[in-house]
N, C-alpha and C positions, 0 to 999 in steps of 0.2 A: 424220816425223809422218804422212805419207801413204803408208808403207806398209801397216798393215793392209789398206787400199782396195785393195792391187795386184792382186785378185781380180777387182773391179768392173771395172775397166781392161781385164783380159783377158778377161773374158767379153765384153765388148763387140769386142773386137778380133774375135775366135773367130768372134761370130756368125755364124748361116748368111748367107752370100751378102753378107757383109760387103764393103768394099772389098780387104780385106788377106788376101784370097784368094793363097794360097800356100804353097811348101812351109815357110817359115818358120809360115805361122802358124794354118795348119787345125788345129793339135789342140792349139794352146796351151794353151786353159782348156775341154775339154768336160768335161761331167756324168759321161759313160762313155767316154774314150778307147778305140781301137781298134787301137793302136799303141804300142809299148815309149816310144819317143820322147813320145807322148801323156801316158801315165801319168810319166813323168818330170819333161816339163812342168807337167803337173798338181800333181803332189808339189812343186816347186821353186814353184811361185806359193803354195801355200799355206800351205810353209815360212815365205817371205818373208811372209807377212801374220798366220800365227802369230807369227813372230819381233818385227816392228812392232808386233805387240798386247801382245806380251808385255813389251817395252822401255815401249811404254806406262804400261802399269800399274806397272815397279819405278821411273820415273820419278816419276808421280803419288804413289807412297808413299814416295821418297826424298824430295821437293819437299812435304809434309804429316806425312811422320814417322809417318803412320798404315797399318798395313796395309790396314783398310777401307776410308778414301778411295781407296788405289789400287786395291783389286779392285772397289771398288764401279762404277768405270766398266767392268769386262768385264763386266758385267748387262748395259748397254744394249748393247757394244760387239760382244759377240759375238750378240746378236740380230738390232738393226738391222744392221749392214754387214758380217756375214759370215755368221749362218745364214738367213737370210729374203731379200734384196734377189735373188741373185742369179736363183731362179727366177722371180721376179714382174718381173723388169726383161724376161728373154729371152722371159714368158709375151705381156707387153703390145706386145712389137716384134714376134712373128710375128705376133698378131691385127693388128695395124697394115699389116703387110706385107703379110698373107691378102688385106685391105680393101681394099689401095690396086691388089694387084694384079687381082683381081676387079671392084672398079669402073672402073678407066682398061682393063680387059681388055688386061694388058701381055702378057698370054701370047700376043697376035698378033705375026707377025712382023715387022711394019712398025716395031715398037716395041723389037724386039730388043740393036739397038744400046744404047739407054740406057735397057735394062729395070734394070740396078742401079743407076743415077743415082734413077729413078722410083721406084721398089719401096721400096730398102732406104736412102737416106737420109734421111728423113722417120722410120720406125725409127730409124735408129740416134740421129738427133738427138733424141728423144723416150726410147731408154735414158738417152743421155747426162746429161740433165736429169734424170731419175727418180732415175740414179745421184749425181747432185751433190745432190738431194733429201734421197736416205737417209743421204747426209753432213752434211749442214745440219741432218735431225732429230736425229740421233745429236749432234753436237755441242751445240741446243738443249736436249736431255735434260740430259747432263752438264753443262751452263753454267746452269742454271733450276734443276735440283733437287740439287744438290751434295750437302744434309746428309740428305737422304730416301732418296737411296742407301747413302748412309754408315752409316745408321741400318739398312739393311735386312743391310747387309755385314754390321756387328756384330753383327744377331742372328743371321744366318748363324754366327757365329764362336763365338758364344756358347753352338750347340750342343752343337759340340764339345767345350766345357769341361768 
């Protein structure tokens, strides 16, 4: 069920100056990989949360027996938490980061030691939450307005006809 989300998870891992700095995992999920390995990574996380979105939806149409109930939840699902969340989550953690390292002036050296303690967990704990936000709205959507999606599916469908 939590696969779509495994995009979210890895951009947060990824982030700059994260804790999970290393070869494992500097190019897991960036925006432009700069390595074969990158771009593979890349491709394989997005597989998997294609793949979980897609199970989604023939789940919700197999459990309804309606085609439109199940695509009507890729409306909300591929907006919320998979085309929108993920630059506005890495947008609001480096402003976060910029601020916190500018105000405490981490960039001195006396501070060097737990410049990433200071800096970048206050960020990531602040994705984290945003991220479990745009999970909670997304699920509110689809749990509030079930038959208004449903409705907009079948006109969707009804183009076609």
């Amino acid at each position: 069920m939590y696969l779509p989300n495994v995009d979210l998870i890895a951009s947060l891992i990824t982030w700059k100056g994260s804790f999970f700095k290393g070869e494992y995992f500097d190019e897991l999920y960036l925006n432009d990989p700069s390595t074969k390995s990158g771009v593979i990574s890349q491709m394989a996380i997005n597989y998997i949360a294609l793949m979980g979105f897609s199970f989604l939806i023939a789940y919700r149409t197999k459990l309804t027996n309606s085609i439109s109930a199940g695509w009507s939840i890729a409306f909300v699902m591929a907006i919320v938490t998979y085309l929108v969340p993920t630059d506005i989550i890495e947008y609001v953690m480096d402003n976060i980061s910029k601020y916190i390292g500018n105000s405490l002036d981490i960039n001195n050296e006396k501070h060097n030691k737990y410049k990433n303690i200071i800096k970048y967990l206050p960020s990531i704990i602040i994705g984290l939450i945003l991220t479990v936000g745009f999970i909670l709205f997304e699920k509110f959507i689809i749990e509030t307005f079930p038959n208004e999606l449903k409705k907009i599916a079948d006109s969707i469908i009804s183009i076609g006809k």
